[in-house]
C-alpha positions, 0 to 999 in steps of 0.5 A: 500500500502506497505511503502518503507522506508529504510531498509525495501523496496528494491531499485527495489521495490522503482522504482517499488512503484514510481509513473511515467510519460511515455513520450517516448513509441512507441505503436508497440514496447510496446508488451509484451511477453504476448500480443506477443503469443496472437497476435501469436495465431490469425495467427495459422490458416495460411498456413505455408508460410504465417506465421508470422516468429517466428524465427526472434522473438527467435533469436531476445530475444536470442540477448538481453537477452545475451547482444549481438550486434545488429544493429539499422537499422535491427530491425527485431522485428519491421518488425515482430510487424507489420506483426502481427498488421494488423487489428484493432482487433489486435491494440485494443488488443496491446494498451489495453495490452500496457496501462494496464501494464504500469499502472501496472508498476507505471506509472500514466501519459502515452504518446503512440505515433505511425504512423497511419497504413493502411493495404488495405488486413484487410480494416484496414486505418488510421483513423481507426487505430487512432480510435481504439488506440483512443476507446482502451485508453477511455475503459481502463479508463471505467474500472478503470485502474489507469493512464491518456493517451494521444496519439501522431501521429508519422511521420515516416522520411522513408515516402513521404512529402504526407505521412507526411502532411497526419499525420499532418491533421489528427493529427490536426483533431484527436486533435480538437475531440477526447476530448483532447487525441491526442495532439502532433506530433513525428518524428522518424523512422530509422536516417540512412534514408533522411534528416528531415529538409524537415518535417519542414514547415509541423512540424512548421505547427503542432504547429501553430495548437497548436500540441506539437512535441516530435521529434528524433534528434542526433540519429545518429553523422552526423545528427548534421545540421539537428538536429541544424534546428529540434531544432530551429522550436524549438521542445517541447521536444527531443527524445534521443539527444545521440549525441548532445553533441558529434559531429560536432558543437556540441556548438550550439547544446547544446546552442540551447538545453538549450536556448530553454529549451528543456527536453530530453527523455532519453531511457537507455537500447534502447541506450546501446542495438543499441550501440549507446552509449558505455555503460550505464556509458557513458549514455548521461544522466550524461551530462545533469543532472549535467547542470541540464538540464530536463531529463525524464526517458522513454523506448522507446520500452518497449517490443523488449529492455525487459525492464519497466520504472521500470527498467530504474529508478533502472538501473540510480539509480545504475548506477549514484549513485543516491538516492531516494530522486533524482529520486523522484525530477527526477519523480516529474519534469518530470509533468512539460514536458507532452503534458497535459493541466494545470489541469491534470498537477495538477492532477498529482502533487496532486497525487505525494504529497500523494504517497510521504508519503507512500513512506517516502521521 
């Protein structure tokens, strides 16, 4: 394996080299252009009016390559992404490709989170859909593919409290037999959608069982009510947090952050894509680092914001002013928040101290 040492490896193929932690993936926005035109290929004997629109796709990364404004609640990709995942055959195909990439990409230890699906037209149900993301990560580590998977159940806050309970007792069950790969819990969906705080007894639920949460909060800058109730259950980690610090009441928000310890997932080119913050200078991430607050690079939805977790450390490491040595501690710390017991924590950190060698920090 190649040194980067400096002078000698780019700062792109540092971030490259550097082992990673994945903790904020949503599986159906992981797809990549090459699992995309796969999963297009399955839908080609269709009748034309039963085609998947691949208009919306080109339109779309034609959107994002150029930098252009889009709008967080109109995501058309992720309407697109479920037309074509409806069977299990297609989810095997997406989480196989999913976790294999970000293996390739450096990542050693991979959190993948999704709503259990039904679609009554394929037969495809919600335990089959667990199941195979479920036989799709066990086969990757059959076949040697270099990184530890753990799987999270995602409440979707567009759906009924029924719906909602139902994901919370399969998470429970999943978690009890599937060798320690379910371990936890995620709330999200679109933030301009309901009030989370009807979720909380069925959350609070999911921990007592020993389910870990990772849920959306201040997505959005009058969620700060909301955000403030999530926080206090208290969650196990935050996704996004963009607005935590910039709304209404935010003191106690930041106070109930940092009381409770709570590392952020931060998703840079996610946020800066769906305009929820500014500009990259204007990333959240400034904010906490400089507390020294937990913080953990992630993607969110490697395959609609074209990016890798690569990426995400070379853009803060450009973007901040960071060295090597920052990000490296920034990588080595994000061990300390994932949903894995103490053994594979150590795994990790065994694995950390000798890719630093080859890495000359």
């Amino acid at each position: 394996m190649a040194t980067a040492s400096e002078g000698h490896v780019s700062e792109e193929k540092f971030c490259k080299l550097l082992p990673k932690v994945e903790l904020h993936a949503h599986l159906n926005g992981s797809i990549s252009n090459e699992t995309m035109t796969k999963l297009l290929a399955r839908k080609a004997h269709l009748p034309q009016d039963q085609q998947p629109d691949t208009q919306a796709l080109q339109q779309w990364t034609d959107k994002v390559e150029k930098g252009k404004d889009v709008n967080l609640v109109s995501f058309q990709m992720f309407k697109l992404n479920h037309q074509i995942v409806d069977d299990t055959e297609a989810v095997a195909m997406v989480a196989k490709d999913v976790v294999r990439e970000f293996a390739e990409d450096g990542v050693r230890y991979l959190e993948l989170r999704s709503t259990p699906r039904d679609v009554p037209q394929t037969g495809m149900t919600k335990r089959s859909y667990i199941e195979t993301v479920l036989k799709a990560i066990q086969q990757c580590q059959e076949e040697g593919v270099d990184i530890i998977v753990r799987f999270i159940l995602a409440i979707d806050r567009r759906n009924s409290l029924e719906a909602a309970a139902e994901t919370i007792q399969l998470a429970e069950e999943y978690r009890a037999k599937s060798g320690g790969i379910v371990v936890g819990v995620d709330l999200s969906g679109d933030p301009m959608v309901g009030d989370a705080r009807q979720f909380i007894p069925l959350l609070q639920q999911a921990r007592n069982a020993g389910l870990r949460l990772a849920l959306h909060i201040a997505e959005r800058c009058h969620q700060g009510v909301e955000s403030l109730a999530l926080l206090n259950i208290p969650t196990d980690r935050i996704g996004h947090g963009t607005f935590l610090h910039r709304v209404e009441g935010s003191q106690e928000l930041v106070a109930a952050t940092e009381l409770h310890n709570i590392p952020l997932e931060l998703c840079q080119t996610a946020n800066h894509i769906s305009k929820s913050v500014p500009s990259y200078d204007q990333h959240h991430f400034k904010y906490w680092y400089d507390k020294g607050h937990p913080c953990v690079f992630c993607t969110d939805d490697k395959g609609v914001f074209h990016t890798t977790l690569s990426k995400e450390y070379h853009l803060a490491m450009m973007t901040f002013d960071l060295s090597r040595k920052q990000l490296w501690q920034l990588s080595e710390r994000s061990i300390d928040f994932i949903f894995a017991d103490d053994d594979v924590k150590q795994t990790l950190r065994k694995h950390w101290t000798n890719e630093r060698s080859k890495l000359q920090l």
